[in-house]
C-alpha positions in Angstrom: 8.4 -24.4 -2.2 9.6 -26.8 -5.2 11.1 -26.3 -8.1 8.6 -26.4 -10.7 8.4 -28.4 -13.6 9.5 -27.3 -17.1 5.4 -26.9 -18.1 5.3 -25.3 -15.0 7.9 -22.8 -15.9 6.3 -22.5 -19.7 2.6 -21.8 -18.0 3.8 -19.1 -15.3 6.3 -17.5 -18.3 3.0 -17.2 -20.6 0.7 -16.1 -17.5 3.4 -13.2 -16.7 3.3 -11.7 -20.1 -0.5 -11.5 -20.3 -0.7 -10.2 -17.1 2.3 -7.7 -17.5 0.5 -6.7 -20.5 -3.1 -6.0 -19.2 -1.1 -3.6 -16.2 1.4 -1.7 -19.0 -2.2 -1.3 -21.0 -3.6 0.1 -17.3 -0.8 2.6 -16.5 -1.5 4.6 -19.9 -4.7 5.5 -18.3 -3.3 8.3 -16.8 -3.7 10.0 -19.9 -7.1 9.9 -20.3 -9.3 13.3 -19.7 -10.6 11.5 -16.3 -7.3 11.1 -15.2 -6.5 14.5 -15.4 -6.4 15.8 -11.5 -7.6 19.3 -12.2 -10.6 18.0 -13.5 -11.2 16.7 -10.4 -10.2 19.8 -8.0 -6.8 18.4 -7.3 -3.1 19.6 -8.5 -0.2 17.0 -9.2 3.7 17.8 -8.8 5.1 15.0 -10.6 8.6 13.4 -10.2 9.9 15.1 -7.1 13.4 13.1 -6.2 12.9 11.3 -2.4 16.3 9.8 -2.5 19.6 11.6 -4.5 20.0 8.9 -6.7 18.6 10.3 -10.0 16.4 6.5 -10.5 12.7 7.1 -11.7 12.6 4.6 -8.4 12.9 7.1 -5.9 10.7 9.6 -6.4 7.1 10.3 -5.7 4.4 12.6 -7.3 2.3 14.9 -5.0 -1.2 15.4 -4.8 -3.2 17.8 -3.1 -6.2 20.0 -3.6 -6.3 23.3 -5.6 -8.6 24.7 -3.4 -7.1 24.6 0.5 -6.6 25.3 4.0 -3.3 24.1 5.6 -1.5 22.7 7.0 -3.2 19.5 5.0 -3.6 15.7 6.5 -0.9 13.8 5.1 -1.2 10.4 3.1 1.8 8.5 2.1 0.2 5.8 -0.7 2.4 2.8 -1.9 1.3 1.0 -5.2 0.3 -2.8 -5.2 1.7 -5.2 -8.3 3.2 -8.5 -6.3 6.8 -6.3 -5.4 7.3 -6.9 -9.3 5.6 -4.5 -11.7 3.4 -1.3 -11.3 4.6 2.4 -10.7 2.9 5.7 -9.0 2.0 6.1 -12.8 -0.6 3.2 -12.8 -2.3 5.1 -9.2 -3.4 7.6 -9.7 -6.6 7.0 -9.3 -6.0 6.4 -5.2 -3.9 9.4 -5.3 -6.4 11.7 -6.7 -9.2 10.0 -4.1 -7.4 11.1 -1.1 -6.3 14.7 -2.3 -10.6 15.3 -3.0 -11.1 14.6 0.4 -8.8 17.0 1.4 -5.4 15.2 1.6 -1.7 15.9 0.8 -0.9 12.8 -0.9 2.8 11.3 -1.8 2.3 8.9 -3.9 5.6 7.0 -4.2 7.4 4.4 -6.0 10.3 2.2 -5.2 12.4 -0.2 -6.5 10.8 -3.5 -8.1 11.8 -7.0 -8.2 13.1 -9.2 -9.3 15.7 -7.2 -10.3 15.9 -5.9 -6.8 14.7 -8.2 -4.1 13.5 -7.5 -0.1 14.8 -5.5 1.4 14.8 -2.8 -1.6 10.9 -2.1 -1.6 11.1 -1.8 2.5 13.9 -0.1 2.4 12.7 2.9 -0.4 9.3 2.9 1.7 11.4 3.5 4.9 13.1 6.5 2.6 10.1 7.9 1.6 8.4 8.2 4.9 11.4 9.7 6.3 11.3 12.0 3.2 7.8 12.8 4.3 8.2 13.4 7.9 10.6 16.1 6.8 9.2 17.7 4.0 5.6 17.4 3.9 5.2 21.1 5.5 7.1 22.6 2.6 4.4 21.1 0.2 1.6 22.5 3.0 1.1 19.3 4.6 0.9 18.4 8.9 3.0 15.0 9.2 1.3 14.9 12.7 -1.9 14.1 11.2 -0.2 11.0 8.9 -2.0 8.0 7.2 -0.1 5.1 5.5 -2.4 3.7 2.6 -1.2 1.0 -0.2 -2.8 -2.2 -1.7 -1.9 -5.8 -2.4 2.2 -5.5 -2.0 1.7 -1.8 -0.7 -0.6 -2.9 1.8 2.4 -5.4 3.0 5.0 -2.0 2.4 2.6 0.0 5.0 2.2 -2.7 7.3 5.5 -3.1 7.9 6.0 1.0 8.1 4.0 0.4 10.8 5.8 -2.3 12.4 8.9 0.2 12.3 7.5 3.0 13.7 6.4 0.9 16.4 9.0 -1.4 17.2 13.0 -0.4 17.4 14.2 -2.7 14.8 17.7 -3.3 14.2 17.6 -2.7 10.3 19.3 1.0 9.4 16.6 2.3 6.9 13.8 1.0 9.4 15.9 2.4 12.3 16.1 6.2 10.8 11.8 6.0 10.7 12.3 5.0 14.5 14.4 7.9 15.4 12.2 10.7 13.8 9.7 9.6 15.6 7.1 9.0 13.1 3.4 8.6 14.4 0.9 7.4 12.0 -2.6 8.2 13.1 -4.4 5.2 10.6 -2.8 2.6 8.0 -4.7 1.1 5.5 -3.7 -1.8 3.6 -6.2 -2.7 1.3 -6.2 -6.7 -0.1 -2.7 -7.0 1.5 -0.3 -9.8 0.3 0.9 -9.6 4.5 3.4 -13.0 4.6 5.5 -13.4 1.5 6.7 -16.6 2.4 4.9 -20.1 1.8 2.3 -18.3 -0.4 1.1 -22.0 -0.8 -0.6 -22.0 2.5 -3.4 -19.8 0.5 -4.1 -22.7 -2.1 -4.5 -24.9 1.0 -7.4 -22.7 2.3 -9.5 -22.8 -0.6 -9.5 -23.7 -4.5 -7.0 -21.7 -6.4 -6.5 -21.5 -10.3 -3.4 -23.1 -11.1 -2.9 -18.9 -12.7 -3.2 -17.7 -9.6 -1.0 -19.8 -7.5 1.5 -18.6 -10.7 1.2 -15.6 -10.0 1.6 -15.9 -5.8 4.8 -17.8 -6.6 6.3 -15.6 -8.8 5.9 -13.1 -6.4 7.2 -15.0 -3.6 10.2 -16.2 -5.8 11.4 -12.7 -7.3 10.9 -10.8 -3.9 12.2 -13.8 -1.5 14.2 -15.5 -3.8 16.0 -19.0 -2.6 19.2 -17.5 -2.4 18.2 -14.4 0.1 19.5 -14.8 3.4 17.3 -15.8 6.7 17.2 -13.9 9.7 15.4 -11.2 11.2 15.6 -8.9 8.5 12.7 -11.3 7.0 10.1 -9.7 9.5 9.9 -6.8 7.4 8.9 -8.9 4.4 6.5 -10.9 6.6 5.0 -7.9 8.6 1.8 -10.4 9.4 4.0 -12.9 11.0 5.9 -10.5 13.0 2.3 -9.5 14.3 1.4 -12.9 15.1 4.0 -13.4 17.7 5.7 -10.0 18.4 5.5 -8.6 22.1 3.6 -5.4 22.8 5.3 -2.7 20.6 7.1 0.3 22.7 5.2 2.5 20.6 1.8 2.2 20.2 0.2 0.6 16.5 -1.8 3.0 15.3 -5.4 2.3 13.8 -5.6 0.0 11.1 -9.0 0.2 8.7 -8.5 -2.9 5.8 -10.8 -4.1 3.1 -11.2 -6.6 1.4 -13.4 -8.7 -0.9 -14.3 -12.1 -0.1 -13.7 -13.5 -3.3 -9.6 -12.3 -3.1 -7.1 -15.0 -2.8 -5.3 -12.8 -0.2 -8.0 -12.8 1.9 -7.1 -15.0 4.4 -4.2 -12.3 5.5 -6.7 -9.9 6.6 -8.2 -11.8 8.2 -5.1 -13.4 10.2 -4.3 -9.2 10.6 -7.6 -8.6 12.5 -6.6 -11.1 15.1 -2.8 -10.3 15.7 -3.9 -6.8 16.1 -6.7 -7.7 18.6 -4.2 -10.1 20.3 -1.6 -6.8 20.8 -4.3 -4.3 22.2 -4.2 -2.7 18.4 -7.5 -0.4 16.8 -8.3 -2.6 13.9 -11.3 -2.2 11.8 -12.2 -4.9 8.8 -14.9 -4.5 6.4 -15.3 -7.7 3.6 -17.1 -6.9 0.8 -19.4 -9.9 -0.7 -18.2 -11.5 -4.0 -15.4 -9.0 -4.7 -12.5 -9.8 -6.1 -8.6 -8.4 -5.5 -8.1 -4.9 -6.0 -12.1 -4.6 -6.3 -11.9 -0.9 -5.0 -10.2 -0.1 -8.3 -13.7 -0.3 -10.2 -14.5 3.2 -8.7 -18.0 3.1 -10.6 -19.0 -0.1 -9.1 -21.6 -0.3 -6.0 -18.8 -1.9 -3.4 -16.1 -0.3 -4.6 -18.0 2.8 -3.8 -18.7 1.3 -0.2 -15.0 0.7 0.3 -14.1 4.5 -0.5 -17.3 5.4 1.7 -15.8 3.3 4.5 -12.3 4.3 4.3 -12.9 8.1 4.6 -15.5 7.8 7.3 -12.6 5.9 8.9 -10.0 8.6 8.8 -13.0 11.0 10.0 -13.0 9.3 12.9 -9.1 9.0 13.3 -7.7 11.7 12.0 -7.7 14.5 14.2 -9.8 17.2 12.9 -8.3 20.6 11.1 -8.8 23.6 8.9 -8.1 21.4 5.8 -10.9 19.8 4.7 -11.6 20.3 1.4 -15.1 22.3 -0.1 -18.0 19.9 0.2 -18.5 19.8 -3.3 -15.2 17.7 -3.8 -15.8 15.4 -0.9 -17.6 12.9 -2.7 -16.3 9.4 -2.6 -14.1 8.4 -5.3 -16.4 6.6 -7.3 -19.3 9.3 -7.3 -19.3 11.4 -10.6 
């Protein structure tokens, strides 16, 4: 990737502020009377610590529902926002989705870029779902029953979760997911940035806004910048690459369900997912949704973003194994039906 130019530099400065803008505007949503989760059946813990480090990074909030049966299904959800910007604060919405249906939900954050680059945000996922594993029955969760969900950057955190629990990798913090034997029984990465690197291949699938292929490289800069080193640590940036050319994992990949809109720059990586996962043997299920755009399932009150939530929990129905947790049928509407 070259250097850009100086108007370059001046156009992707301008785009980041907008866009930083419109999300900082988006995460003070929370506090709006919809965003309140005992209106919707659902109690939150806020703030609880997943590392000892006292950093707003490492903790997670919890979601689950009021009314329950345990142990619960367990959900570990990692926020999108290109590595860079975005918090648990700014999700809620997905967090509060899940816990309806019935699920204990950790919705976690971790540490951004560029301040600090890959490995950070793998490494605080890693943390987190080792977190989970051993805590989740104190907050009346069953980590056996365990689904990894995220979007965008998420989706590329809980792919390469995946890729840990599945492969022995050499990498401490992916190693210590490896050796408590974590077993997702679905992952879900929704509109997944999946390969970090050479985000210009995307541009040279279809036409791109020279605002979009801003905001790919500044992703792709502040995550994997220039002067990180090479090596195999890298797969864990680029878990779609690893996937392309792995050899069968010594663990089994569990399901993957992934949607997508066909109108989403990224979509090219899910598509690219589909067929390294068919290639290793792996369950992988792909609905695209006509027309929609990245991050489309955000819009709950919009016809496909409805689908998406209907398709995602009929998904886990199937994969999940079945318990006394379920929530009340009157909360297991999809997200977007009010």
């Amino acid at each position: 990737m070259s250097s850009p130019s100086l108007l370059g530099r001046v156009r992707s400065r301008a785009g980041r502020i907008v866009t930083d803008a419109v999300w900082a505007t988006l995460a003070r949503t929370r506090h709006l009377p919809r965003a309140q989760p005992a209106r919707h059946g659902v109690e939150r813990i806020p703030d609880v610590p997943y590392l000892d480090t006292a950093r707003a990074h490492h903790t997670l909030d919890v979601y689950r529902p009021i009314r329950r049966q345990g142990p619960l299904p367990v959900v570990l959800y990692v926020h999108g926002g290109g590595f860079r910007i975005l918090s648990k604060d700014t999700h809620w919405l997905m967090a509060i989705a899940f816990a309806r249906r019935g699920y204990l939900v950790f919705n976690i954050n971790y540490r951004l870029a560029p301040e600090h680059p890959f490995p950070a945000a793998a490494e605080d996922a890693c943390a987190a779902l080792a977190w989970v594993m051993e805590n989740a029955a104190r907050y009346g969760g069953d980590p056996a029953r365990l689904v990894l969900a995220g979007e965008s950057a998420g989706a590329n955190l809980v792919t390469s979760l995946a890729v840990a629990t599945s492969w022995q990798r050499p990498e401490p913090w992916a190693r210590r997911v490896w050796e408590l034997g974590a077993r997702p029984c679905a992952v879900l990465p929704a509109c997944g940035i999946l390969q970090v690197t050479d985000v210009d291949r995307l541009a040279r699938r279809r036409p791109m806004s020279s605002f979009l292929q801003d905001r790919l490289h500044e992703v792709e800069r502040s995550y994997l910048p220039a002067t990180h080193p090479h090596g195999a640590a890298r797969d864990l940036a680029d878990p779609l690459v690893w996937l392309e050319r792995a050899d069968p994992p010594a663990r089994p990949l569990p399901p993957f369900f992934a949607g997508v809109g066909t109108a989403d720059v990224l979509l090219d990586d899910t598509r690219r997912l589909k067929a390294a996962l068919d290639r290793l043997g792996a369950p992988c299920e792909v609905k695209y949704y006509p027309g929609e755009i990245h991050a489309f399932h955000a819009l709950v009150w919009r016809a496909q973003a409805k689908a998406f939530w209907r398709d995602t929990f009929a998904f886990l129905e199937r994969r999940v194994p079945p318990g006394p947790s379920l929530a009340p049928a009157a909360s297991r509407s999809s997200a977007g039906d009010r």
